[in-house]
C-alpha angles and dihedrals in degrees: 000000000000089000120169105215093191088054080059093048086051106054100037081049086060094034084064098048087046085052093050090046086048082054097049092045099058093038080060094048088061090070102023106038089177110049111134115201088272093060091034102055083045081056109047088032091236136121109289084214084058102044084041082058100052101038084053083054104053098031092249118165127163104264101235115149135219139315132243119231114264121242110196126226119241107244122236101248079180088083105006088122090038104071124034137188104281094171112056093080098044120132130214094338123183137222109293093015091107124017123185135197136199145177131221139185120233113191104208127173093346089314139095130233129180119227115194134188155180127212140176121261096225111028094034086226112157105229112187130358145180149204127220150167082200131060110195134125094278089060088059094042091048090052090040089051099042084054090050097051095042094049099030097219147084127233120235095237123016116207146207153121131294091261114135103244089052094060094041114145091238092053087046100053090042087055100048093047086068100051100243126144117236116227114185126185120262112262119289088355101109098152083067079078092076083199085076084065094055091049091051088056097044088053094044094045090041099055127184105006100201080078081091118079101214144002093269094058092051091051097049091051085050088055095045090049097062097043081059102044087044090052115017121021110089124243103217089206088056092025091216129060128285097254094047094058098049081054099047086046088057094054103043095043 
């Protein structure tokens, strides 16, 4: 039949090797359900080209799972000529040289809570978070302060967007105690708070939150979240985990 059998040999060699990525792949997405090619060839220490190439093959994609509508924050006019961008200019910056904040809405059983969060410019590490049925100013200072006290310094610039319990004047003046510069996102340009990145991929690897039986239960999975995003989820850019390149920083400095 003019059949090359070392054509054969070849490609079931390589059918196999497909078969054992393929293998590899879905044993990570146990632990990592959200893992595009990129994360996945840092991973498993392997081409992403060749990763892309075998995921295409066998009709493997990361199982997250959806994302809730977005309800925007009202911005605070009442300082919107008063703060500008002072980061998207900035040149080689550090960990805690810049740290941002954000504030995002969770609809659970028929209500509404408020997470927010601070993370750290560089490293993406979420430093501090809370939990709320309330968003107000006191929400964002308790999450600034509880940063503050864990870390025990202050970034050079904090930065957010232009909502209103963000530019509070009790965030504000706590801010500026501490001699700390205010950076806020340009108008009607929220993706410049890189925090609002790390909202949009909680919500999308969380899924349906009603899953969760009470309040309690819900709280406990957002903890556990950021403890693995902090230790353990990639960041392609680092191409380790938060926590793992503090670390790495510390040892090399």
């Amino acid at each position: 039949m003019k059949i090359n059998v070392k054509n054969l040999h070849y490609q079931s060699k390589r059918e196999l090797r497909d078969l054992e990525v393929k293998k590899q792949i879905k044993d990570t997405f146990k632990t990592h359900p959200a893992y595009g090619h990129r994360r996945l060839a840092i991973e498993l220490g392997m081409n992403k080209k060749k990763v892309r190439r075998v995921m295409k093959k066998f009709g493997l994609k990361p199982p997250r799972l959806w994302y809730q509508k977005k309800h925007l924050t009202k911005q605070n006019r009442q300082y919107q000529n008063q703060f500008e961008n002072l980061i998207k200019d900035m040149k080689s910056p550090l960990i805690n040289d810049i740290w941002s904040s954000d504030l995002t809405y969770l609809k659970f059983q028929e209500r509404f809570f408020y997470l927010s969060a601070i993370q750290d410019f560089i490293s993406n590490e979420v430093l501090a978070f809370n939990l709320s049925d309330k968003h107000d100013s006191w929400l964002t200072l308790k999450t600034i302060q509880e940063a503050v006290l864990k870390y025990g310094i202050n970034p050079n610039i904090f930065h957010f967007d232009r909502g209103r319990e963000n530019l509070a004047r009790n965030c504000l003046e706590y801010l500026k105690s501490l001699g700390i510069k205010i950076s806020v996102s340009d108008p009607g340009s929220p993706w410049q708070n890189h925090t609002e990145s790390f909202f949009s991929r909680f919500k999308a690897e969380t899924g349906d939150l009603n899953r969760f039986e009470d309040l309690g239960e819900l709280t406990e999975y957002i903890y556990q979240f950021i403890n693995y995003y902090n230790k353990e989820r990639i960041v392609t850019r680092l191409k380790t985990s938060p926590v793992k390149y503090r670390q790495l920083l510390k040892i090399c400095s």
